[in-house]
N, C-alpha and C positions, 0 to 999 in steps of 0.2 A: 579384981583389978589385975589385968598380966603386969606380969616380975618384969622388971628391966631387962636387956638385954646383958649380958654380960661382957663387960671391954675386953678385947684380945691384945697380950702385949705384942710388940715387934717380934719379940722370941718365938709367941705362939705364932702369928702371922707365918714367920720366915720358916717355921719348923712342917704349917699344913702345903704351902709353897712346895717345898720340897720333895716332900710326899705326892704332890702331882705331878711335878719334874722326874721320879721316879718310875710312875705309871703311864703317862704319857712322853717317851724319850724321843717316838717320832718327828714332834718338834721343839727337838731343843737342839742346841746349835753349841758345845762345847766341850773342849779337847779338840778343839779339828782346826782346821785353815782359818784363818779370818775371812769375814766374806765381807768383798766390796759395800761401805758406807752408802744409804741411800741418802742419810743427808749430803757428805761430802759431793755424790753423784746430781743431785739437786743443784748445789751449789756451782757446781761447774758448769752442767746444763744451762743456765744462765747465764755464766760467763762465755758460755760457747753463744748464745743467743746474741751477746754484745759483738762478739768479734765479727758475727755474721752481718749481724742490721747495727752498725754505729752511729749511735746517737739517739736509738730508738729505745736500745731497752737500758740507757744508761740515764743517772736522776741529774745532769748536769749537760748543757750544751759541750760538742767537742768539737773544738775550735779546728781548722785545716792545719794549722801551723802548729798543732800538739800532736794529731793523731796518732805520726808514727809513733812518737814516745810514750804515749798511751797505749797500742796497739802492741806494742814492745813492750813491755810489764805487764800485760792482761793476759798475752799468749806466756810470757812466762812462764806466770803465776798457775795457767791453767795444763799447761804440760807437765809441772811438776809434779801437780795434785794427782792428776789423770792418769801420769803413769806411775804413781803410786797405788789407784786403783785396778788398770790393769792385772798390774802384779801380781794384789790378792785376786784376781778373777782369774788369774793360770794358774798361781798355785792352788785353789779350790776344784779346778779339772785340768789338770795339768796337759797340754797335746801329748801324743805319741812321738816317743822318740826323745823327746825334750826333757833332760833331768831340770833337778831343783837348782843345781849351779848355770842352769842356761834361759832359768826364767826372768831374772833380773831383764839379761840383754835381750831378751825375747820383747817384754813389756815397753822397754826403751824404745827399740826399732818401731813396734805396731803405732807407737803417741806419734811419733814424728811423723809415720808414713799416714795417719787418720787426719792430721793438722796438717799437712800437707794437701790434702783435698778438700780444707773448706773453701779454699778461692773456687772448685767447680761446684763444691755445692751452691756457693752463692749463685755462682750462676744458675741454676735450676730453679733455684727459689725466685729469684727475678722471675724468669717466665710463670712461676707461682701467683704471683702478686699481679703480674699484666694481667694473668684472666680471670682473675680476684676482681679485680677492675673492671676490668673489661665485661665479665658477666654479671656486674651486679649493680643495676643503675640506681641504687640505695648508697654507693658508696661515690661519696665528693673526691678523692682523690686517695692517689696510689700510698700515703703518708698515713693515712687514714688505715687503710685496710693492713699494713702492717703493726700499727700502734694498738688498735683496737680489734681486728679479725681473730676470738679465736685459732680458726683453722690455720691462719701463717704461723703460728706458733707450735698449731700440732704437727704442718707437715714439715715444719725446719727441725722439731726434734728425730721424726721416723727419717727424713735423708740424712740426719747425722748419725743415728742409733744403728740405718742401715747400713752403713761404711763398718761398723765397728762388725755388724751380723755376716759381714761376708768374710770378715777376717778369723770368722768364728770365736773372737772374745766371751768367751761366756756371762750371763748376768746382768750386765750393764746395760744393752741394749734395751732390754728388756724393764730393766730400771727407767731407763730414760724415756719408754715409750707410754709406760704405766703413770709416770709421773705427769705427762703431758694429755693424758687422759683425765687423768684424774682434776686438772685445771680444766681442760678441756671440753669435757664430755666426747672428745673423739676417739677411738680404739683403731691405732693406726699401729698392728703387727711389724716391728723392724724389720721381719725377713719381708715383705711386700715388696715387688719392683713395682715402682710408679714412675709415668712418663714425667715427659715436659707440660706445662700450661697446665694442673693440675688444680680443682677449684670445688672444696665443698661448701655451698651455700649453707648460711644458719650452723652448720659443724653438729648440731647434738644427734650423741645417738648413733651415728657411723661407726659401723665394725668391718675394719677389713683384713681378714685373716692372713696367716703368715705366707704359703703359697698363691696368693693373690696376684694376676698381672696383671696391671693396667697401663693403659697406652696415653701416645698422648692428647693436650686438647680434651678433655676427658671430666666432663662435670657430673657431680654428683648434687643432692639433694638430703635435706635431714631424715636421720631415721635408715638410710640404707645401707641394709648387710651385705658382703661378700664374704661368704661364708661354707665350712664345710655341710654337706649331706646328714651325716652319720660320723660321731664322735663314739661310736659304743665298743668302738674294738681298742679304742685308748691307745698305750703306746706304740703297736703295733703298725699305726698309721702314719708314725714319723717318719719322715724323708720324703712322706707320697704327697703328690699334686691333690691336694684338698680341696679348693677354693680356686673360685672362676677366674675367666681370663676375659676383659674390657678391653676391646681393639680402640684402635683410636677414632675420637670425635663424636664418642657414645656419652647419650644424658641419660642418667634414671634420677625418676624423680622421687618423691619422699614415702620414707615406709617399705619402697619396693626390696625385694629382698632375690639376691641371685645364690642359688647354691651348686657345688659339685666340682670338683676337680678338672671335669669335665667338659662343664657347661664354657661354652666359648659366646660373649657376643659378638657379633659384627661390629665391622666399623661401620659409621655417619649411623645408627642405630639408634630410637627412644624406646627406652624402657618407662611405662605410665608409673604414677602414683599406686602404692599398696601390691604392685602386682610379684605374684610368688613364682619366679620363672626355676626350673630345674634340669631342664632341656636347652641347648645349643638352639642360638636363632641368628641366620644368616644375615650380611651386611645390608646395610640400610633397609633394616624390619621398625614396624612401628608394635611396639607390645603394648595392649591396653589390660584392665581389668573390664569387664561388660558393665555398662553403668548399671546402677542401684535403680531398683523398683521405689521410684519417688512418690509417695501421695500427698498430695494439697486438701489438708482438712479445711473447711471454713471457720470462719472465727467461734459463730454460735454452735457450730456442731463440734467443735476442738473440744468448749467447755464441757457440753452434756457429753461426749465420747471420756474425757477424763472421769466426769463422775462416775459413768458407770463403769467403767473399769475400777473406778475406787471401791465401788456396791460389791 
């Protein structure tokens, strides 16, 4: 009969802990800068979610004749948090030029000047939800596709994570896009420029990398990458144009996958289902994959074909 296992106290626990914190220090995270809260970052991300769409992602109707006084304590609440996290994300890479006595007012400026452009983001995400609507005769109304569309929710996180990616805030952005992934199933890069009327059906599975442009009018399908070539040369490839450029009023449909820094579609362009484009293709091309070699077995010859494949 095997012996029991033997209970480890907290002491012994805390003491083989250590010894791995020891030998593995490439990730441990102490002595150094605090770094930006992904809960705290979570929890704002959805109070940014309210300010943007009200009424939609709040658990209570909001009356016209409260809203400012509601919209006046939400934004408060969430500039104060925000630029709390700011903060720690400049003092963890601090900019050039910028000491530690001018990151406070650094982090102050960038909250105000980010909440300052959600009234344009709203706008963009409007045009979001028109062709949310507009392209998807599943959906009874525009109420509808913001309440329950995944993708309004991953692409209002990547336009607001993108505001923060051009101010070069470190971390957050990044937080807030992975978070919206992760609810999401969609992998929307906050460095990406994305047009107006921007629309991906079903949302699973969509990667679209950090140098990514897309135009506008501009539907996607599940499953489609925008993506680099060749990731083998690793750091060496930051700053470079990675990931395709989507003119505008280009569909690809699902699975299809475009790669290269390079690669330019045209505008009024279809890209088909599964197809693996790598090359630039001129405006209004129609890109297919060749269809599949289809056989029609008969009933009676399906079964004995399966047997003998079983023999």
């Amino acid at each position: 009969m095997k012996a029991a296992p033997i209970a480890l106290t907290a002491g012994q626990l805390t003491e083989r802990l250590l010894a791995s914190y020891a030998r593995g220090g490439g990730i441990n995270h102490v002595d150094c800068k605090n770094l930006p809260s992904k809960h705290a970052i979570a929890d704002i991300t959805i109070d940014l979610l309210r300010l943007l769409f009200p009424g939609f992602f709040d658990e209570k109707l909001i009356h016209s004749s409260e809203i400012e006084g509601v919209t006046l304590a939400l934004l408060h609440s969430v500039l104060g948090r925000l630029e709390n996290e700011i903060r720690k994300s400049l003092e963890y890479a601090p900019p050039a030029g910028v000491g530690d006595a001018g990151l406070p007012r650094m982090a102050h400026s960038l909250t105000r000047k980010f909440l300052g452009n959600l009234p344009r983001i709203r706008d963009l995400l409007q045009t979001d939800v028109e062709a949310s609507y507009n392209g998807d005769p599943a959906a009874s109304s525009q109420d509808e596709v913001i309440v329950a569309y995944p993708f309004i929710e991953a692409i209002a996180v990547q336009r607001l994570a993108h505001e923060l990616y051009l101010d070069n805030i470190p971390l957050i952005p990044r937080i807030m896009t992975e978070w919206a992934h992760a609810r999401t199933g969609m992998d929307l890069h906050p460095g990406a420029r994305i047009g107006t009327h921007f629309f991906v059906d079903h949302c699973t599975g969509t990667v679209v990398g950090e140098t990514t442009i897309i135009g506008n009018h501009v539907k996607m399908y599940q499953g489609v990458g925008l993506v680099a070539k060749s990731l083998a040369a690793g750091q060496a490839l930051r700053g470079q144009k990675r990931h395709p450029t989507i003119e505008d009023r280009v569909t690809i449909y699902a699975g299809a996958t475009v790669m290269g820094g390079d690669t330019v579609v045209g505008e009024n362009s279809t890209i088909g289902a599964s197809v693996f484009l790598t090359t630039s293709v001129p405006p209004n091309s129609l890109v297919v994959l060749e269809a599949a070699n289809v056989k029609v077995i008969p009933k009676k010859s399906r079964e004995s074909y399966v047997l003998d494949y079983q023999i």
